[in-house]
N, C-alpha and C positions, 0 to 999 in steps of 0.2 A: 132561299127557301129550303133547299136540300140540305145546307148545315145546320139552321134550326131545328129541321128534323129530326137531325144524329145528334144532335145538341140533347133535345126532348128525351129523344130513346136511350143515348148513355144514362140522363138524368135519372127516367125512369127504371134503366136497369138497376145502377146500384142503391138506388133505395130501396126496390124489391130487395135486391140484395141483403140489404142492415136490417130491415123486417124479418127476413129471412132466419137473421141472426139471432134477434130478440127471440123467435120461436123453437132455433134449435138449442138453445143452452135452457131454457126451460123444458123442453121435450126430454132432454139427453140425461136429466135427474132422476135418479129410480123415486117412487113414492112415498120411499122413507125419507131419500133425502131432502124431499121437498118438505115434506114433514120440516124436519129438522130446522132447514133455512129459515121460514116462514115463522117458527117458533122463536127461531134466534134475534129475527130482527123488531119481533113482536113487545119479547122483553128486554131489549134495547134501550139503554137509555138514552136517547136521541140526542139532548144537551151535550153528550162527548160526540156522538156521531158525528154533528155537524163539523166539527173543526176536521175529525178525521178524513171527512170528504171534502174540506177547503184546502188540506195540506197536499193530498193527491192531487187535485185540480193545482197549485202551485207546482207540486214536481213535474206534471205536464208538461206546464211555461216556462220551468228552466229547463227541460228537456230538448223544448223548441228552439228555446234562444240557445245552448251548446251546438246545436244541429248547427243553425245558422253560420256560428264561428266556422265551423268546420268548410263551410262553404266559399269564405271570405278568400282563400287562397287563392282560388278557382276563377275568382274575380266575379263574382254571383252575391248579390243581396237584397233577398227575397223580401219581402213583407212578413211581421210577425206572424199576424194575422192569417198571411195563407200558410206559413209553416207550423203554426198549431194545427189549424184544420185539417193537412193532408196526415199530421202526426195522429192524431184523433182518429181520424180516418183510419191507418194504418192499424191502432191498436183493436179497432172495431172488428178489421177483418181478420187479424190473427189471433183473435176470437175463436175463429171457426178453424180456419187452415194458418197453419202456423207459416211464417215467410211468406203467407202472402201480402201482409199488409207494407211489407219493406219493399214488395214491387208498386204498389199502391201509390205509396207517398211519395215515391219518385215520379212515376206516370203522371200525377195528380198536380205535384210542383211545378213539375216540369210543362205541363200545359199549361197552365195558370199563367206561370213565371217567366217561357217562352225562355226555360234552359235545356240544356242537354240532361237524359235522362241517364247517358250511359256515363257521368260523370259524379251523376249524385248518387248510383249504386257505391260508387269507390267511398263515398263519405258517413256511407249506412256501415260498411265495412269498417270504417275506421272507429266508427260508435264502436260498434258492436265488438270488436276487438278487445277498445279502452275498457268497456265496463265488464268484458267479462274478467279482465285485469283485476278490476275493481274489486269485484265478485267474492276472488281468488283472499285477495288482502284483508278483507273485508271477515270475513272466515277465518283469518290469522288471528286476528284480534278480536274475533267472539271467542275465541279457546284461549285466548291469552287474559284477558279480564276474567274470567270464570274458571282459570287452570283448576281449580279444588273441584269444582262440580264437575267438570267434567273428566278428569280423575278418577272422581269415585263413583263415576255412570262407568266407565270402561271397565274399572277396577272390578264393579259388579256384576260387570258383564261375562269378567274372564271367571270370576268366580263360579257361578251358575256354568261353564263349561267343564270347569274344574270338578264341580259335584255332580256333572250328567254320569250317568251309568258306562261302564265299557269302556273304551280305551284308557289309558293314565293321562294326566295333564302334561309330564313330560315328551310324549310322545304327539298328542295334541300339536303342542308347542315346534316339534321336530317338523310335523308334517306340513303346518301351517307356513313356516321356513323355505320347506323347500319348495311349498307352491308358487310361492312369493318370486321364488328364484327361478323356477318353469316359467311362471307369465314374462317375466323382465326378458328373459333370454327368449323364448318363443315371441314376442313381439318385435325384437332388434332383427331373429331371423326373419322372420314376416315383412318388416320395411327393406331389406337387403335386399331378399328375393325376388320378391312382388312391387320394386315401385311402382308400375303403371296400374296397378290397380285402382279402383277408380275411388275406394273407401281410406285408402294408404293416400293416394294424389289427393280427397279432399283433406287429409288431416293435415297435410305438408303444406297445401294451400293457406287453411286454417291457423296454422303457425307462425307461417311468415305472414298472411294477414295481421297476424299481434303486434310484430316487431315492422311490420310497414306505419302500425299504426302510431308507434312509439314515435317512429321518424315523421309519422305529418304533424303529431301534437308539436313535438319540436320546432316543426316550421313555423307554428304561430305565430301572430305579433300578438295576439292577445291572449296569450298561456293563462295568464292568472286567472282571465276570465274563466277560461275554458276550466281550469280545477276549484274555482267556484264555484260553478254550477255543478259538476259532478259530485263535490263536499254535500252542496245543496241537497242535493235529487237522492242521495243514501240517507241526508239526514231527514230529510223528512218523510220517506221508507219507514225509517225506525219510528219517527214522532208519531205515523201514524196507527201504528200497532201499536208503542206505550199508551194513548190516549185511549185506543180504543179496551185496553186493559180496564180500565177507568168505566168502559160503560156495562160491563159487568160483574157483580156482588161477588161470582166467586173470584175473577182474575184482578180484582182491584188491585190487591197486595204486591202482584208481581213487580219486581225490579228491572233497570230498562237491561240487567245483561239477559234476561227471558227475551224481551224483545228481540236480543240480537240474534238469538239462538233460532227465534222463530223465523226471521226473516231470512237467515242464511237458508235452514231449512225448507221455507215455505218456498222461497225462489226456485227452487230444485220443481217443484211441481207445476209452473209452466213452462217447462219444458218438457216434464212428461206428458200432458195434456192441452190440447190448447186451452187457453186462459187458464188451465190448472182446475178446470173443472171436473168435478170430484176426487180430484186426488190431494187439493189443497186445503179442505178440512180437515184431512187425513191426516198428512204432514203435520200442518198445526197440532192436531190429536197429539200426535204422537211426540211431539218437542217438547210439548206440556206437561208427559206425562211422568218428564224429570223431576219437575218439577211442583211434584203432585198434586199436580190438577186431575180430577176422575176422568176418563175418555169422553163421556156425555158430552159437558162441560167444556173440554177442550176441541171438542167437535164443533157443537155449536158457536166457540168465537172462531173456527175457522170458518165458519159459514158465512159470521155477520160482515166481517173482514172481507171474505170472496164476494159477497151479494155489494156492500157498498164499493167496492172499485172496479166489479163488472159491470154496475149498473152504470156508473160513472160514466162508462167509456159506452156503454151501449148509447146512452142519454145523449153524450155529447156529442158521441161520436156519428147519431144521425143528426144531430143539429148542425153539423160542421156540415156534413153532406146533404144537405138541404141550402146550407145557407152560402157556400161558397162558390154556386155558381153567380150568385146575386151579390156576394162580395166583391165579383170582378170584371161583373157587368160594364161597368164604366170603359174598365180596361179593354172590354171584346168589342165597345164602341167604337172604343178609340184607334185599333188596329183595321177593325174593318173601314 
C-alpha cells in the first residue's frame, strides 16, 4: 500500500512538474516576443511544418537507439521504448534547468530497467563528449562549403574596423595580436598555478571526458551503427531547418549552406538558455542576416523553428511521462 503511495506522489510530482514547464517557457516571453511567435507560426505554412516535426521526432529515435548502443558494453539492454521515454523526459526537463534532464534519464531508466544509475551517467558522458566532437567538425565544414561568404562577412567586418574613427588599422591589428597572446599565456599560467581549482578541475575533467569518450566508441561491436545514427541525428538537424525554409515566402530561396550556418549557430543558444529560449531567435536573426534576410523576418523563422521543436518535446515529452509508468506496469507485476 505504502509503495503505491510513493508510486501515486512521484507520479504526481513530476507531472506537476512538466505543467510547471508548459507555463514557465510561456511566462519567460516578453510580449513582444510572444507577439512575434504567435505571428510566426500563424503564417506558417504548415504543409512544410509537418515534415519538419516528423524529422525531429526521428532524430529523437535515433538518439535513443545511439544511447542504447552505448549501453550494450555494460551488458544493459533496455527496451526502446523506455529509452525514448526517459530521453523525452530528459529533454522536457532541460527545458527549464539545464543538466537536469541527463539526471532524469538515468534515474528514470534505471528504475524502469532495474540498472545501475551511476553507470548510465558514464554513457550520458560519453554522448555528450562524442557530439560535442561532432559540433566542433560539423562548423569545419559549414566555413569550408561557404569559404567565399564567409570571407567576405569577416572581410567586412575588418573593414567597418578599419573605417571607425581613432586609432589606425595597423595598430588595431598590433593590439588585437598581442591580446591574443596575453589570453594564450595567462590561461597556461592559470592551469599551472591553480589546478585544483574547481573551474580549471571541471575543464580537465571535460577534456579527458572527450578522449575517454573516443576510447569507449572504439570499444564498440557495433561502431558503424553507433556513426550512423550520429550521421543521422546532424542530418536531419539540418533537413529540418532547409524544410522549414520552404515554409516561409521570404527564406524559400535560401540554400542548405544557410541551413548549416544557422544550425551551427543556433546550437550555441542552448546553451546560453535553457532550451534557448529567447535567445535562439536572436541567433537565427542574426545568421540571416548574412544572408540578407531583414531582422523581422529572420526573427520570426527563428521563432517558428524554437515554437515547433519545444512544443515537440513539451507534447511528448508529458506523454512519455504519463505514459511510462503504465508502459511498465506489467513489469512492476511481475517483480512484485
Amino acid at each position: 500500500m505504502q509503495k503505491r503511495i510513493l508510486s501515486i506522489f512521484q507520479y504526481a510530482f513530476f507531472l506537476g512538474g512538466g505543467l510547471f514547464l508548459v507555463w514557465w517557457q510561456l511566462k519567460s516571453m516578453t510580449p513582444a516576443d510572444q507577439t512575434e511567435f504567435y505571428a510566426a507560426l500563424q503564417h506558417a505554412n504548415y504543409w512544410y511544418i509537418i515534415p519538419v516535426a516528423l524529422l525531429s521526432i526521428l532524430s529523437h529515435v535515433s538518439r535513443s537507439m545511439r544511447w542504447k548502443l552505448l549501453m550494450e558494453p555494460l551488458g544493459y539492454h533496455p527496451s526502446l521504448k523506455n529509452v525514448f521515454s526517459v530521453t523525452m523526459i530528459g529533454y522536457l526537463a532541460n527545458a527549464a534547468i539545464p543538466r537536469l534532464g541527463e539526471i532524469l534519464k538515468c534515474t528514470f531508466l534505471a528504475k524502469y530497467e532495474k540498472l545501475s544509475s551511476d553507470k548510465l551517467v558514464g554513457t550520458i558522458i560519453v554522448e555528450r563528449s562524442f557530439d560535442f566532437f561532432c559540433y566542433l567538425v560539423f562548423i569545419g565544414i559549414t566555413v569550408l562549403i561557404q569559404i567565399n561568404k564567409v570571407s567576405a562577412f569577416v572581410e567586412q567586418q575588418l573593414q567597418n574596423i578599419a573605417n571607425a574613427p581613432g586609432i589606425p588599422i595597423w595598430a588595431k591589428g598590433l593590439l588585437l595580436f598581442l591580446f591574443i597572446v596575453f589570453v594564450v599565456w595567462a590561461v597556461r599560467l592559470l592551469f599551472k598555478k591553480f589546478p585544483q581549482n574547481k573551474a580549471i578541475v571541471s575543464i580537465n575533467q571535460f577534456l579527458k571526458g572527450i578522449g575517454e569518450g573516443f576510447r569507449s566508441v572504439k570499444k564498440l561491436k557495433k561502431q558503424r551503427a553507433f556513426f550512423f545514427h550520429t550521421v543521422f541525428i546532424w542530418t536531419m538537424y539540418l533537413m529540418e531547418i532547409y524544410l522549414a525554409f520552404l515554409a516561409m515566402n521570404g527564406t524559400s530561396h535560401l540554400p542548405i549552406e544557410a541551413a548549416c550556418s544557422v544550425l551551427s549557430l543556433a546550437t550555441l543558444s542552448m546553451i546560453a538558455t535553457p532550451g534557448g529560449i529567447g535567445t535562439f531567435p536572436i541567433f537565427v536573426m542574426e545568421t540571416l542576416l548574412i544572408y540578407g534576410i531583414a531582422a523581422p523576418l529572420g526573427k520570426a523563422f527563428g521563432w517558428v523553428i524554437w515554437g515547433v521543436s519545444t512544443g515537440l518535446i513539451i507534447l511528448i515529452g508529458l506523454f512519455c511521462l504519463l505514459a511510462i509508468p503504465y508502459l511498465n506496469r506489467k513489469a512492476d507485476h511481475q517483480v512484485s
